[in-house]
VOGU-3710 file (C-alpha; in Angstrom, 3 decimals, decimal comma):
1> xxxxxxxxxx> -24,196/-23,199/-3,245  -24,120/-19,340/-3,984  -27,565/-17,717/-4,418  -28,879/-17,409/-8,113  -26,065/-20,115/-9,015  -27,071/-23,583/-10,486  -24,975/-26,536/-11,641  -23,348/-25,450/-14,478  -24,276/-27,248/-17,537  -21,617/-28,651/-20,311
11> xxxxxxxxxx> -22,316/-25,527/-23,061  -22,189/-23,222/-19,758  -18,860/-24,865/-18,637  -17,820/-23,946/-22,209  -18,904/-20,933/-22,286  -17,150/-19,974/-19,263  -13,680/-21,562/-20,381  -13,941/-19,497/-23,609  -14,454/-16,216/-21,979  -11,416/-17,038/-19,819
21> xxxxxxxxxx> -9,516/-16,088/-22,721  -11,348/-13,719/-24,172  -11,877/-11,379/-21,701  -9,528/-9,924/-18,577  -9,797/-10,830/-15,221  -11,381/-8,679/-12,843  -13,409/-6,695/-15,346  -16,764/-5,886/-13,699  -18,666/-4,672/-16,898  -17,951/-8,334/-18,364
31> xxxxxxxxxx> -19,373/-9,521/-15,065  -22,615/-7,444/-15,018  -22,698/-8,431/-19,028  -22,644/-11,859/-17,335  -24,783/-12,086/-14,776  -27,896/-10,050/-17,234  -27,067/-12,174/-19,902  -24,976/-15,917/-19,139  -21,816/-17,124/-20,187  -23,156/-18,713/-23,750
41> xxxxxxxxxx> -24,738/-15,771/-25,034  -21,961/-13,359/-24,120  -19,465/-15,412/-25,763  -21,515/-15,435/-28,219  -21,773/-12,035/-28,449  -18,032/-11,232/-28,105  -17,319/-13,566/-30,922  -19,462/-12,220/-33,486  -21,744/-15,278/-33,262  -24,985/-13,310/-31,777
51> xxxxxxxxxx> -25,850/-9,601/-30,701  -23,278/-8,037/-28,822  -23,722/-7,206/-25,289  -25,391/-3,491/-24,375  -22,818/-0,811/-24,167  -19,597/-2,651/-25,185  -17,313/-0,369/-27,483  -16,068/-1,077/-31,207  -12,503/-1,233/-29,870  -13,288/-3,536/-27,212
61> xxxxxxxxxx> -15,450/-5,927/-29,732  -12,385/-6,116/-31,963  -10,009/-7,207/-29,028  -12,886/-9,206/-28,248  -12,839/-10,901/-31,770  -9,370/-11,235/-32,831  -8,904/-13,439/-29,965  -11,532/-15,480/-30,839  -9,440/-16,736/-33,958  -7,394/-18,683/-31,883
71> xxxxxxxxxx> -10,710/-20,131/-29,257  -10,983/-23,602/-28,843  -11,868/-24,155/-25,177  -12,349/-27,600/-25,198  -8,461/-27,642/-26,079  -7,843/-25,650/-23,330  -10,220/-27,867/-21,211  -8,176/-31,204/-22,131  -4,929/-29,205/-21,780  -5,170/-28,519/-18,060
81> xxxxxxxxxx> -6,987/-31,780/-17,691  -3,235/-33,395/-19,238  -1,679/-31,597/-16,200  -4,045/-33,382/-13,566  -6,268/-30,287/-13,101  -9,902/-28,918/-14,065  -11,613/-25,834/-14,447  -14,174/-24,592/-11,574  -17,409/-22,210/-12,571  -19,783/-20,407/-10,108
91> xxxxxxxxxx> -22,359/-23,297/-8,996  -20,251/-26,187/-8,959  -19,658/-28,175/-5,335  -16,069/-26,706/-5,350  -16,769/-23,751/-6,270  -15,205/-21,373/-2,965  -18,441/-19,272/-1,690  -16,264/-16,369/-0,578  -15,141/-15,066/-4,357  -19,022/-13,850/-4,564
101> xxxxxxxxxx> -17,745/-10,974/-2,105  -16,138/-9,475/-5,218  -19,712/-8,810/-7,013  -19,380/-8,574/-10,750  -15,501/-8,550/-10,387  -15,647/-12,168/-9,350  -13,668/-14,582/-11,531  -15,579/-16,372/-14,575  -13,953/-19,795/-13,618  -10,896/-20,899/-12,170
111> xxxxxxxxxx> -8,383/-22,845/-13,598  -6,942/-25,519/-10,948  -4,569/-27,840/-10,359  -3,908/-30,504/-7,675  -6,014/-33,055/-5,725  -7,400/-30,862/-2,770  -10,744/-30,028/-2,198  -10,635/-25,925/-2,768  -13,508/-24,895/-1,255  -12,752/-26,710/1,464
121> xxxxxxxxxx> -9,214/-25,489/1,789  -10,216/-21,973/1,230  -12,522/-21,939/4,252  -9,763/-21,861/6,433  -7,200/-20,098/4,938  -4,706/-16,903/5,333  -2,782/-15,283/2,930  0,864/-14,389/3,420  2,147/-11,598/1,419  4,681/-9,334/0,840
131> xxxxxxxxxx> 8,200/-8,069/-1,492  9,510/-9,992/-3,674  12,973/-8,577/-2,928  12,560/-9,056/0,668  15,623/-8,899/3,402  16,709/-12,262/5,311  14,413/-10,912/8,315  11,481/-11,206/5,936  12,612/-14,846/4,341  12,782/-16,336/7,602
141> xxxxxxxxxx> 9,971/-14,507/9,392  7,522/-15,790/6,250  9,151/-19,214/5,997  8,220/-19,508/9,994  4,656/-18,278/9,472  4,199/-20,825/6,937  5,164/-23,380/8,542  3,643/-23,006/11,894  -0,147/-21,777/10,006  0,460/-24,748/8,103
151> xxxxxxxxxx> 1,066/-27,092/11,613  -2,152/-25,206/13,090  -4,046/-25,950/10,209  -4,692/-22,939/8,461  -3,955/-23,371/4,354  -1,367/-21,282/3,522  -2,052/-19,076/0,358  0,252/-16,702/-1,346  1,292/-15,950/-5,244  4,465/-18,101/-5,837
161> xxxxxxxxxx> 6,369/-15,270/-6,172  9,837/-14,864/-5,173  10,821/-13,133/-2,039  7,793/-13,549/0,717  5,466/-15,475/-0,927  7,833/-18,077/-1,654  9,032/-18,116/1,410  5,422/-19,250/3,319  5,113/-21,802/0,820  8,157/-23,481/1,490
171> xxxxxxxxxx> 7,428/-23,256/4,743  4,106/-24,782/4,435  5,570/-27,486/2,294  8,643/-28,066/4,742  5,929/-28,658/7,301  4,104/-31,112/5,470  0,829/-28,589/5,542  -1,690/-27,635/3,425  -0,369/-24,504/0,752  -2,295/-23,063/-2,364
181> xxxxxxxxxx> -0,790/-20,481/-5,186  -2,706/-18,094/-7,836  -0,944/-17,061/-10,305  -1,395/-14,540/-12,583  -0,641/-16,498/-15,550  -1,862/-19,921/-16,813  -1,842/-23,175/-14,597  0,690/-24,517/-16,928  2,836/-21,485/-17,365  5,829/-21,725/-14,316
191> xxxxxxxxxx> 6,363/-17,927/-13,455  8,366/-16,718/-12,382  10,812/-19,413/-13,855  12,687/-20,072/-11,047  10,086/-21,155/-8,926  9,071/-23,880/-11,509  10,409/-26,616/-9,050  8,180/-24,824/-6,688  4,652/-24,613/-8,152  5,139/-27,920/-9,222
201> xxxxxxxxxx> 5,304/-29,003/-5,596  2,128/-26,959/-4,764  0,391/-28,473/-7,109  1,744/-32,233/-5,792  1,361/-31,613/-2,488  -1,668/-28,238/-2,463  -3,434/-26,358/-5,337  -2,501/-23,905/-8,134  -5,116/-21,508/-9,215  -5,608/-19,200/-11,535
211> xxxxxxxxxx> -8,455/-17,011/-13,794  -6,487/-17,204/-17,317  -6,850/-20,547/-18,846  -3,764/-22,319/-20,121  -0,914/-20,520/-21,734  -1,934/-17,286/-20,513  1,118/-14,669/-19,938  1,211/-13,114/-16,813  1,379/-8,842/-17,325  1,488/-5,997/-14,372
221> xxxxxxxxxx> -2,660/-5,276/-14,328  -3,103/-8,822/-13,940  -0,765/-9,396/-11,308  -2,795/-6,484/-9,421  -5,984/-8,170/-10,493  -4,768/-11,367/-9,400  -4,538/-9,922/-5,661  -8,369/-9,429/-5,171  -8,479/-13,611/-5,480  -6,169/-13,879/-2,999
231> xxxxxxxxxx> -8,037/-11,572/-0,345  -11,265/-12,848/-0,864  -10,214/-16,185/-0,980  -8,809/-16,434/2,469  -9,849/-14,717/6,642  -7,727/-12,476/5,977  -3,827/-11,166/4,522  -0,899/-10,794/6,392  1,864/-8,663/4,988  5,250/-9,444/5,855
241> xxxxxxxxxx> 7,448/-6,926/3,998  6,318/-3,840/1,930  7,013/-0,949/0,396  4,967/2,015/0,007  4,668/1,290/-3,691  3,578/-2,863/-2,890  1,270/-5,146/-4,335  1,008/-6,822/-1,128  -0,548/-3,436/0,184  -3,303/-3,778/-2,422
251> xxxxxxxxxx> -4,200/-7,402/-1,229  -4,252/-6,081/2,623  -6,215/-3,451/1,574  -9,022/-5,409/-0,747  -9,029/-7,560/1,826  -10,166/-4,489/4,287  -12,865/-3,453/2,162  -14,268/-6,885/2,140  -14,186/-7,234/5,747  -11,409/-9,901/5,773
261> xxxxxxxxxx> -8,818/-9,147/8,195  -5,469/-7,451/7,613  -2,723/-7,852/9,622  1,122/-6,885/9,539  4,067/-7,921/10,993  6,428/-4,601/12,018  10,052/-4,425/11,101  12,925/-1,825/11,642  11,494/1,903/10,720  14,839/2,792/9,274
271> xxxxxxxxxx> 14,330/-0,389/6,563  12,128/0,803/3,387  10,825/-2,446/3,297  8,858/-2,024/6,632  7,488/1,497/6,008  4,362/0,253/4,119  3,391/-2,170/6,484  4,012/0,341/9,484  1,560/2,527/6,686  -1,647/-0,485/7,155
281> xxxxxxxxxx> -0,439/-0,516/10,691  -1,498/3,111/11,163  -4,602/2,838/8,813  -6,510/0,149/11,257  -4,425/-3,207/10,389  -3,495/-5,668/13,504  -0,281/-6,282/14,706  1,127/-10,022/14,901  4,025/-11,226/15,267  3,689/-15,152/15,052
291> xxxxxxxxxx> 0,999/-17,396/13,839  -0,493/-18,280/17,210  -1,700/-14,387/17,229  -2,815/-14,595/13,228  -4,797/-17,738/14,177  -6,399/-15,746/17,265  -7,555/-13,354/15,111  -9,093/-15,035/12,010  -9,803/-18,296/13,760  -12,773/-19,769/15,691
301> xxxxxxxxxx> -13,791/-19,207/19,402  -11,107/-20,561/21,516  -8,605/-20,623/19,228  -6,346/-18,036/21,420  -2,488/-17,629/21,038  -0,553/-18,051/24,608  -0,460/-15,198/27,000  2,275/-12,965/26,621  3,958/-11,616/29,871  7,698/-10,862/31,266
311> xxxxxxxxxx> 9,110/-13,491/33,553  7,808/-13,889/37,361  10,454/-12,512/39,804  9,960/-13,868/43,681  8,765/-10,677/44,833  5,672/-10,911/42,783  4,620/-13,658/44,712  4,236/-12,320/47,559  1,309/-10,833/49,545  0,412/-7,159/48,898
321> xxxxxxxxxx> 0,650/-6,966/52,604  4,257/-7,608/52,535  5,264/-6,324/49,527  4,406/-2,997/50,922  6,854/-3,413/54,553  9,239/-4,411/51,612  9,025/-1,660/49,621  9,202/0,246/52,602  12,734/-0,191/53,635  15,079/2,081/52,350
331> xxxxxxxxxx> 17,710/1,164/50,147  21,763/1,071/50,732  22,541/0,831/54,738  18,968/0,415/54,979  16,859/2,171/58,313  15,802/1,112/61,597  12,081/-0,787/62,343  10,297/2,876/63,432  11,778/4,174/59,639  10,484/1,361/58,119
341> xxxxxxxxxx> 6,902/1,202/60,017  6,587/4,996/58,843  7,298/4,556/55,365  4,772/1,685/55,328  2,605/3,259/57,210  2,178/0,704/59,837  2,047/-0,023/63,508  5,624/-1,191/64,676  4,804/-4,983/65,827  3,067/-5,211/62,819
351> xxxxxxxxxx> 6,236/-4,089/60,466  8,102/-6,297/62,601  6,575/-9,332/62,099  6,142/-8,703/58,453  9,739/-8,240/58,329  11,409/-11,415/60,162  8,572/-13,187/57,594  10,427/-11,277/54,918  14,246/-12,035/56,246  12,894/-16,030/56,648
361> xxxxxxxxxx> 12,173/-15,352/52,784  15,624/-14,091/51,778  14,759/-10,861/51,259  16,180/-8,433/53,785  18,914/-8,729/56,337  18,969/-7,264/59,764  22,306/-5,575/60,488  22,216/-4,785/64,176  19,014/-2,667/64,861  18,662/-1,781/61,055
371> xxxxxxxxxx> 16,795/-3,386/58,002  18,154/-3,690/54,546  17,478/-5,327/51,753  18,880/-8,499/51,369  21,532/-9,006/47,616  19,400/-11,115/45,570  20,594/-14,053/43,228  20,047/-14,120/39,998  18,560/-17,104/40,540  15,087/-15,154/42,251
381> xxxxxxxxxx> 14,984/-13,095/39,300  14,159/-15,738/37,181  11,133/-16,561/38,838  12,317/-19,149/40,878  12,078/-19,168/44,717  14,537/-17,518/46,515  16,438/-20,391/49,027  16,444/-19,526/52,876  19,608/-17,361/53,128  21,073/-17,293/56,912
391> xxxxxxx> 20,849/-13,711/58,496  24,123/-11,462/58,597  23,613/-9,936/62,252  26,116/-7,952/64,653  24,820/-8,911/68,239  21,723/-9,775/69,554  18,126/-10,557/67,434
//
């Protein structure tokens, strides 16, 4: 449990719900209002019911007030209950230790839905971000993540979106892993529209979060005030495909400043949707490319993506001592044993007998008193051994 937060009691849980909707997410005066005074007698003071809170402004009191006219948060409170969900405050067992990060921007509450255990599911958990109008590259390079996070299993957390974030949650889903969405809008509001089908599955099969409490309209500032839940929610953000001007590139970089990790996956410099990744790339972010490298990164000891490396050709198998006569004989028609002994820098039995071990390998061929290196298959150059290859010779050995 966070420090300084207890259970939350019923009136607090009210409290809470009520200033859902009548203040904006992210505001950190409301949060230092908060944490001086508590939820019940800041809602009371925002409605007109006690004192009003040090400091806060006759316009912002009015706002404050005329949308208490429509409060009722134990409506709200049965409403998202009616859609299988529940609302979250600071102190209870769910409640996802890592928001604190954000100070007095943290959310009041959060509105979920789905089953899942979220603080549970946010302890191991990576957001996937990036355009909404995102090229084929980016579908299929976020669908992929998704899905193989999701198979390692790392909870997969975007913003429902269209374009990249719907993309890892498919791919999540598709894998049969563990996926969770914040929205910038009510629980019970499907936005965009399109993805209705979709959040509906998240909230079947994951979790849908979100700070406004039912019916709540989603609106520009609170999609960019949606994206500090997202990084401090989860290790760290991974953005797909951005521009300069990206949302995405404000959840990579909140995530920075609260020591999550940021990561980005490159793409073609001549595509505008790559340049502001390449941008976090140059300002400190990690490079992936798959989700075996993301896990490496944000995961636990061990946890290490496969070494990456060029296929083994048969000469790198052999001994330094005769990979040196063997870079020693000269190419086309090749040279006799004292030219090859002096490039190598050898005595001349020596050379010798490292070259008839390197013809019994395949690879040179002694042409009458000459060396040369032998054709080699294709075959060898895949890294498999070379078979023994009978000598071309004009006389005598």
């Amino acid at each position: 449990m966070p420090l300084g937060d207890s259970v939350p009691k019923a009136e607090e849980r009210l409290a809470r719900a009520a200033l859902t909707r009548l203040t904006e997410p992210g505001d950190e005066k409301v949060g230092r209002w908060l944490r001086e005074l508590g939820a019940e007698r800041l809602a009371r003071g925002l409605t007109g019911a006690g004192p009003p809170p040090s400091g806060v402004g006759e316009e912002r009191l009015a706002g404050c007030r005329a949308r208490a006219a429509d409060l009722d948060p134990r409506r709200d409170l049965d409403t998202v209950a009616r859609f299988g969900g529940r609302f979250l405050c600071p102190g209870d067992r769910e409640w996802p230790g890592q928001l604190d990060d954000l100070g007095d921007a943290r959310p009041i509450g959060l509105w979920v839905r789905g089953e899942a255990n979220l603080r549970l599911w946010a302890l191991r958990s990576v957001a996937v971000v990036g355009a909404r109008a995102c090229t084929d590259y980016g579908s299929y390079v976020s669908a992929t993540l998704g899905a193989r996070l999701a198979e390692l299993g790392w909870t997969v957390t975007s913003g429902a979106a269209y374009g990249v974030d719907g993309a890892a949650h498919r791919g999540a889903l598709a894998a049969g892993g563990a996926t969770m969405a914040v929205l910038a809008c009510g629980v019970d509001v499907p936005y965009p529209r399109g993805h209705a089908e979709l959040i509906d599955r998240i909230a079947e099969q994951g979790l849908v979060l979100a700070e406004l409490p039912p019916g709540g309209h989603p609106t520009r500032s609170r999609f960019v005030l949606r994206n500090r839940v997202i990084a401090a929610l989860t290790r760290g953000t991974v953005v797909v495909e951005a521009e300069y001007r990206s949302g995405a590139l404000v959840t990579a970089r909140r995530a920075r400043d609260l020591g999550r990790y940021t990561m980005g996956i490159p793409g073609p410099v001549t595509s505008g949707l790559s340049a502001g990744v390449h941008e976090l790339l140059r300002e400190g972010a990690c490079l992936v490319t798959d989700a075996a490298e993301i896990g490496e990164l944000v995961g636990d000891i061990g946890e290490l993506a496969p070494e990456r490396r060029g296929p083994v050709v048969a000469r790198d198998l052999l001994a330094p001592a005769l990979a040196s006569v063997l870079e020693a004989v000269p190419g086309g028609a090749g040279g006799d044993l004292g030219t090859v002994a002096r490039n190598a820098g050898l005595a001349r039995d020596r050379a010798l007998r490292a070259l008839h071990e390197l013809r019994a390998l395949g690879f040179v061929e002694r042409l009458d008193d000459h060396w040369k290196l032998a054709d080699r298959t294709s075959t060898s150059d895949m890294g498999k051994p070379p078979g023994r290859r009978r000598s071309v010779r004009r006389g005598g050995s």
